[in-house]
C-alpha positions in Angstrom: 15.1 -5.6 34.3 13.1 -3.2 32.4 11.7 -4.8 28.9 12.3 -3.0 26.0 9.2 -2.1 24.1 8.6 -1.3 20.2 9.3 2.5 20.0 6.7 5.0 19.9 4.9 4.9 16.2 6.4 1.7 15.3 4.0 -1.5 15.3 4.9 -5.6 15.0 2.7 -6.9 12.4 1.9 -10.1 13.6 -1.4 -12.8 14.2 -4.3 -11.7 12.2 -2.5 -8.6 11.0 0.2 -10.5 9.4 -2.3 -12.6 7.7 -4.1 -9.4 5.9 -0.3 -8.3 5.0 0.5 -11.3 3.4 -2.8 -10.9 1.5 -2.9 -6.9 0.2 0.8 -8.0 -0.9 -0.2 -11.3 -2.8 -3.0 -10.1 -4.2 -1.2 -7.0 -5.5 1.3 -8.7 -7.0 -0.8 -10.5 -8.6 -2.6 -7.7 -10.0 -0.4 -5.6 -10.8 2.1 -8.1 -12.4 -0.7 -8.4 -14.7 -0.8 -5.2 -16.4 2.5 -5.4 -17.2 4.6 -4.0 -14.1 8.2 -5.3 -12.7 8.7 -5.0 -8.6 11.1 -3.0 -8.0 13.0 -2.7 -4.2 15.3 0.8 -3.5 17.0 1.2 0.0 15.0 2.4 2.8 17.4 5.4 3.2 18.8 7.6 0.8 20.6 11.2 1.0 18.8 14.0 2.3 19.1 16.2 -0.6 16.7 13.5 -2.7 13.7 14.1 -0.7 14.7 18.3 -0.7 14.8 18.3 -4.4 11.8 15.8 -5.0 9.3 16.5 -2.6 9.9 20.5 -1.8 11.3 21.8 0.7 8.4 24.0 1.5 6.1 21.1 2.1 5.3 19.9 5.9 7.0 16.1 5.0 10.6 17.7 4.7 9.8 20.7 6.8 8.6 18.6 9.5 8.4 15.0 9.4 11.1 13.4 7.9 14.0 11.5 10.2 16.9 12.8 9.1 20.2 12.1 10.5 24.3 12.2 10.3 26.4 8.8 9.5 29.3 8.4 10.3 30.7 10.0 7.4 29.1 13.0 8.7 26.3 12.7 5.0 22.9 13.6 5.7 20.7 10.5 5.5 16.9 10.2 5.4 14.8 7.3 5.5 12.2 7.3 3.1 9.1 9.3 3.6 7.4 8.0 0.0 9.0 5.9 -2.7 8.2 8.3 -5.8 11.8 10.1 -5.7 13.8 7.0 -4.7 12.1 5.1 -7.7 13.0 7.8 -10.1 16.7 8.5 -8.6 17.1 4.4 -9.3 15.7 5.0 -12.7 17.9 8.0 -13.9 20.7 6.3 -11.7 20.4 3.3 -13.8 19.9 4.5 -17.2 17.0 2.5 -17.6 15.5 5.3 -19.7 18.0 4.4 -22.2 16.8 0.7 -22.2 13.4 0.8 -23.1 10.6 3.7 -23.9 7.9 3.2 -20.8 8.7 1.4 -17.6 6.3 0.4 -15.2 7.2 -0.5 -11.8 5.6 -1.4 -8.4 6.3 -1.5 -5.1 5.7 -2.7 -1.5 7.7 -1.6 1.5 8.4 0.8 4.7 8.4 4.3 4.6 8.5 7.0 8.0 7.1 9.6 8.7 7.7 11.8 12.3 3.7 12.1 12.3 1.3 11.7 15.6 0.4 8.1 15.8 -3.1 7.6 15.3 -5.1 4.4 13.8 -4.1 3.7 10.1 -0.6 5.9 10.2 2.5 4.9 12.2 5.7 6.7 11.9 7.0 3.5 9.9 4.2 2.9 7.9 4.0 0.2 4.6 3.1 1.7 1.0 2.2 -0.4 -2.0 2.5 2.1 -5.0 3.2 2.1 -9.2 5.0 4.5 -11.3 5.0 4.4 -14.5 7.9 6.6 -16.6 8.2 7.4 -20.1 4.7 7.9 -21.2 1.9 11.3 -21.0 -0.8 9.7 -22.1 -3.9 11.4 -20.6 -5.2 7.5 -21.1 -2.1 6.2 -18.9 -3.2 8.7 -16.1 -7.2 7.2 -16.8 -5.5 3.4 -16.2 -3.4 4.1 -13.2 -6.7 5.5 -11.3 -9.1 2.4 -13.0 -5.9 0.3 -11.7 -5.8 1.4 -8.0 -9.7 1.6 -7.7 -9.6 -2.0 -9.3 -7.2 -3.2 -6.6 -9.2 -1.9 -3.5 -12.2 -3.6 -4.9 -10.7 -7.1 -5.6 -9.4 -6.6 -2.0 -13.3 -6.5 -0.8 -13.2 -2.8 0.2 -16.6 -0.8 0.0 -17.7 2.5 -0.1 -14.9 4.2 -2.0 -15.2 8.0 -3.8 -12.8 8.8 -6.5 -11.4 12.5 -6.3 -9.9 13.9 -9.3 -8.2 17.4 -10.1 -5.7 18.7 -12.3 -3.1 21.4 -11.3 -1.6 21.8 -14.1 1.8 23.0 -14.9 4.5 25.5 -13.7 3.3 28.3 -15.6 -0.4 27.8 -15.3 0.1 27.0 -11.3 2.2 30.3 -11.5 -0.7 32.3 -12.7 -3.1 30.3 -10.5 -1.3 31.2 -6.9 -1.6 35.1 -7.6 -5.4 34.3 -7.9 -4.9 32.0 -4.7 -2.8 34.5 -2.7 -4.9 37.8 -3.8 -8.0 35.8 -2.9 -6.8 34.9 0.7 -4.5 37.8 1.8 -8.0 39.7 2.4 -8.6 37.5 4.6 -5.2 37.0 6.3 -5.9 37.6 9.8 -8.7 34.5 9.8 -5.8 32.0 8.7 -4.4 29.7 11.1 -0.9 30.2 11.9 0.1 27.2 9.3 -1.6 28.7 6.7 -0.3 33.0 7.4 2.9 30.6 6.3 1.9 29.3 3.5 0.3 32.0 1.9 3.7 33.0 0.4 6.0 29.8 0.3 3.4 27.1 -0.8 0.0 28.7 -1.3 -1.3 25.6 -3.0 -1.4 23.9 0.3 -3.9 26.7 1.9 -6.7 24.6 -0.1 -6.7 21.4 2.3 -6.1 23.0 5.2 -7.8 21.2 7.8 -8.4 23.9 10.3 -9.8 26.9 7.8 -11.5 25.2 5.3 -15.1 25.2 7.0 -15.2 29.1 6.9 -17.0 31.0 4.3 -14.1 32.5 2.4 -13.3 28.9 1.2 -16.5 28.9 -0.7 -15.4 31.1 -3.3 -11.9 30.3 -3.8 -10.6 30.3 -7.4 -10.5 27.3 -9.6 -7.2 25.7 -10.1 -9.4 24.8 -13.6 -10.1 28.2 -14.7 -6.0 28.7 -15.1 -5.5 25.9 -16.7 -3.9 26.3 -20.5 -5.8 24.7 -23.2 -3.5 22.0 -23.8 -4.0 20.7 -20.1 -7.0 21.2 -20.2 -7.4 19.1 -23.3 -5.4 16.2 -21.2 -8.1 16.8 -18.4 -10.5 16.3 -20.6 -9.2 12.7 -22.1 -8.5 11.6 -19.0 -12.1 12.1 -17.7 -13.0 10.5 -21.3 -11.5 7.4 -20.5 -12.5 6.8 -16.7 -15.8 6.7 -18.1 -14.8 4.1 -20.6 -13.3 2.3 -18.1 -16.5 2.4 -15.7 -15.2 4.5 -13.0 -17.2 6.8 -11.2 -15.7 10.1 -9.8 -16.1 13.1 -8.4 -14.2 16.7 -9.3 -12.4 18.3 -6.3 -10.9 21.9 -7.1 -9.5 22.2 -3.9 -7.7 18.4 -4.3 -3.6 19.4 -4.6 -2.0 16.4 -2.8 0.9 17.5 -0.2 3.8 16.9 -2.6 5.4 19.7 -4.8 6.4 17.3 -7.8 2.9 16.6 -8.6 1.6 18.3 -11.8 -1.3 18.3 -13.9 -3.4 15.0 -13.1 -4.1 14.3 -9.3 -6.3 12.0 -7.8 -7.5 10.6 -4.4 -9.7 7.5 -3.5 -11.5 7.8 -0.4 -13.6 5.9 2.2 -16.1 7.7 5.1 -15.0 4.6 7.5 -11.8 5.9 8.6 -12.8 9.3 10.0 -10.7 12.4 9.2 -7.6 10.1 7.8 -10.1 8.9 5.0 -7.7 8.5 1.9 -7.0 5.3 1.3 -4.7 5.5 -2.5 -3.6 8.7 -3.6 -1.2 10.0 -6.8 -0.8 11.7 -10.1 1.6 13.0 -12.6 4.8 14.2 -12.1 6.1 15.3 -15.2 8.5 17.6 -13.7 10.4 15.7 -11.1 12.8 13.8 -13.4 13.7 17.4 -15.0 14.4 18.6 -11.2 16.3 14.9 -10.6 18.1 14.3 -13.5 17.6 17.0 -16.4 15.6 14.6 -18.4 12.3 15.4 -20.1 10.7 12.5 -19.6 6.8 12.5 -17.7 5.6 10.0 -15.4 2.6 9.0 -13.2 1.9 6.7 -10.4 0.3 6.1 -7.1 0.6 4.6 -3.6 -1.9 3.3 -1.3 -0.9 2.9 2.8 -1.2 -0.8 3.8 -2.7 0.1 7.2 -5.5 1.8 5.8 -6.5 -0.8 4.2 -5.8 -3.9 6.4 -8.6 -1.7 8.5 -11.3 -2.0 6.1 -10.4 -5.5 4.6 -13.1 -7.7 6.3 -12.7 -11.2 4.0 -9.1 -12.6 3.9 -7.5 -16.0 4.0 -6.9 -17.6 7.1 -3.9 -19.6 6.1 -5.2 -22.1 8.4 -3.3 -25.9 8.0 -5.1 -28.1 5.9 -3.9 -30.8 7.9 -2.6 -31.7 11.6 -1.4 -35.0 12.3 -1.8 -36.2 15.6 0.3 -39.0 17.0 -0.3 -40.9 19.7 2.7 -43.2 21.9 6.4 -43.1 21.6 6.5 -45.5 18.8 4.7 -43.5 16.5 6.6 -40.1 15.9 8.8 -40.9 13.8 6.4 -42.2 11.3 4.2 -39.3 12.3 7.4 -37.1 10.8 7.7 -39.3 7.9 3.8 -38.6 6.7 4.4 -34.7 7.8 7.5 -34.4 5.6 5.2 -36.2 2.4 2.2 -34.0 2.8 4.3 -31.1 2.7 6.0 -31.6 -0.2 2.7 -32.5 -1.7 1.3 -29.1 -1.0 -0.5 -29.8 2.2 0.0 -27.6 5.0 0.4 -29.3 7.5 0.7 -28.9 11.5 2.3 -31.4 13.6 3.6 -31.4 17.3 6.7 -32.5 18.6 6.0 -33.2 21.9 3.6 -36.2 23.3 -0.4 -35.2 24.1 -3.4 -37.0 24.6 -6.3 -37.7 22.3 -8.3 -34.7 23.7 -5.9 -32.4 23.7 -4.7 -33.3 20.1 -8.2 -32.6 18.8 -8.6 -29.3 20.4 -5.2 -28.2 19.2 -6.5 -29.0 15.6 -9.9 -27.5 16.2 -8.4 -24.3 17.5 -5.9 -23.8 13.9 -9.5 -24.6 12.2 -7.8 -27.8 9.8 -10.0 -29.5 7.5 -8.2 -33.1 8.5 -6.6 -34.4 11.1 -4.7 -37.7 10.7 -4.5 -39.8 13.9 -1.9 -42.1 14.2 -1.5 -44.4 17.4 0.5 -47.8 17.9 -2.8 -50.1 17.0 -2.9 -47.7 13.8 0.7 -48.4 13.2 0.4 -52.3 13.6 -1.8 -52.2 10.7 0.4 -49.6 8.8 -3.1 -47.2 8.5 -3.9 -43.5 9.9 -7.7 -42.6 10.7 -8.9 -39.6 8.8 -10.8 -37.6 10.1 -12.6 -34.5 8.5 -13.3 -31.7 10.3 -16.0 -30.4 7.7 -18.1 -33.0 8.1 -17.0 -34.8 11.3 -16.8 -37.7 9.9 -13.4 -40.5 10.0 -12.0 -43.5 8.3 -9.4 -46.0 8.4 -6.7 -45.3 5.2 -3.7 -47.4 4.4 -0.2 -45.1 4.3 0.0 -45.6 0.5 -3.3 -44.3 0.1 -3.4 -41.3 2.0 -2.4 -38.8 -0.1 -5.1 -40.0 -2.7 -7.9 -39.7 -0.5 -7.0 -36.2 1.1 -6.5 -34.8 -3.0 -10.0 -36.5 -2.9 
């Protein structure tokens, strides 16, 4: 019989992987928890017209990459590409706008994309991300960068560059793609196919093409800045204000749109040179127009999301979760107390390893050397007789006899 593999683009997390998992979410809830943001958990699938109205349909995630499918109530269902439009359908859904003036939320979870696999992006990928509703501050936008640069470096991760750019609003991006198209329609036949689309349904996308951008007439391409009205240009301005007051370094990127059609004004990317051409790492911005598109309702938001796999990659220092203690017993007549001493650590807030099947001495202290404890508490039937367990630690290699009432006092030691 023919086993059944993981399909194509899908990827257990297990082993040392599952340990770095556990980490980037721990420590990000912990962060993020912090400055004042509530988890927040939608379904993995929502209807199709979400993602349509949210993302665009002229982008390449709804042309292109979303799975999409009929229930069997004949809707249209999509699993989730991002969690930006299923956090704002929850929070228009909900009302929550009517409950309290700025909400900020976070998240951690599964999202698919029909993408070619390739190190650091699966076709059911993990995002950790924030949005924030109910607030324009151009001091808010500042934050949610300092915030996700912050994160990456408390994770250990190096070498990071943050990107920032601001493209503006309907009217001023409006004015800015006539400049964009009457710049590259002279140039129309040196397009790649992708981008002789896009040059009239989403010509925004034409500056990160991956294929073009090398060639010379990329080197004069309008500023998404120069179109900019002076009131967003005035929020630019704060927002680059307070990054400085907040110590973080970055660099301008005209060309830096993101792929998503809700974004507006403030965007930003943070990216590292050790991942190759899939270098972005956390990405976001504003989107002060997608709860008007979801729900009629003026409000403006920002937030971000960073892809797990990205950076389980880079992150080099991690906790092991390693027992803190194994427990070997020796003979019949000890497992029971063996069990007994287990059960106590445990609920003492030892981690503890124990085996439920008889070994030698030998192969007892490789199985603890192997798991990398810092004790191991040997109990045999001459040990028992005198109601004692030898300690030994693995630090320092060195044991000693300990009565049973005393052992928890000299491991807290």
């Amino acid at each position: 019989m023919e086993l059944i593999k993981a399909v194509r683009g899908t990827k257990d997390i297990i082993g040392e992987e599952a340990k770095k998992y556990i980490y980037i979410s721990n420590i990000t809830q912990e962060m993020l928890e912090n400055y004042g943001y509530n988890f927040a958990k939608t379904p993995i699938f929502e209807e199709t017209d979400l993602f349509k109205r949210g993302i665009g349909e002229a982008t390449d995630v709804v042309e292109k990459e979303m799975y999409t499918f009929k229930d069997r109530g004949e809707r249209s269902i999509t699993l989730r590409p991002e969690n930006t439009a299923s956090i704002v359908r929850c929070y228009l859904e909900n009302a929550i706008y009517a409950k309290e003036d700025v909400s900020r939320f976070y998240y951690n979870g599964s999202m698919f994309r029909y993408e070619r696999p390739q190190a650091g992006r699966q076709r059911e990928f993990n995002q950790i991300g924030v949005e924030v509703l109910g607030e324009k501050s151009p001091i808010l936008d500042a934050e949610v960068i300092a915030m996700g640069y912050n994160l990456l470096k408390k994770l250990g991760i190096t070498d990071l560059e943050v990107k920032i750019n601001s493209v503006g609003s309907k009217e001023s991006r409006s004015l800015y793609r006539e400049k964009l198209v009457n710049h590259f329609k002279v140039h129309l036949d040196e397009l790649c196919e992708d981008c002789k689309d896009r040059i009239n349904r989403n010509p925004l996308r034409l500056l990160d093409c991956k294929v073009d951008s090398h060639k010379d007439f990329y080197k004069d391409v309008p500023s998404i800045i120069d179109s900019l009205f002076e009131e967003e240009r005035r929020h630019y301005e704060e927002v680059k204000k307070y990054l400085d007051i907040f110590g973080v370094k970055y660099t301008e990127d005209p060309s830096l749109v993101r792929g998503l059609d809700y974004y507006s004004s403030t965007v930003f990317e943070i990216v590292t040179n050790k991942l190759g051409s899939q270098g972005t790492v956390l990405g976001g911005g504003r989107y002060d127009n997608l709860l008007k598109e979801l729900g009629n309702k003026d409000i403006p938001a920002v937030g971000f999301a960073a892809g797990v796999e990205r950076i389980m990659m880079l992150l080099e220092d991690y906790p092991k979760n390693n027992p803190d203690v194994y427990v070997a017993w020796i003979g019949d007549k000890t497992i029971e107390k063996a069990m007994r001493i287990s059960e106590d650590l445990r609920k003492n807030n030892f981690k503890t390893y124990v085996d439920y099947s008889a070994k030698g001495m030998k192969s007892h202290m490789k199985k603890a050397d192997k798991l990398g404890v810092r004790y191991c508490l040997i109990l045999g039937e001459d040990e028992l007789n005198k109601n004692v367990v030898v300690i030994k630690n693995f630090e320092t290699r060195e044991q000693k006899e300990v009565k049973f009432e005393d052992i928890l006092k000299e491991l807290t030691k």
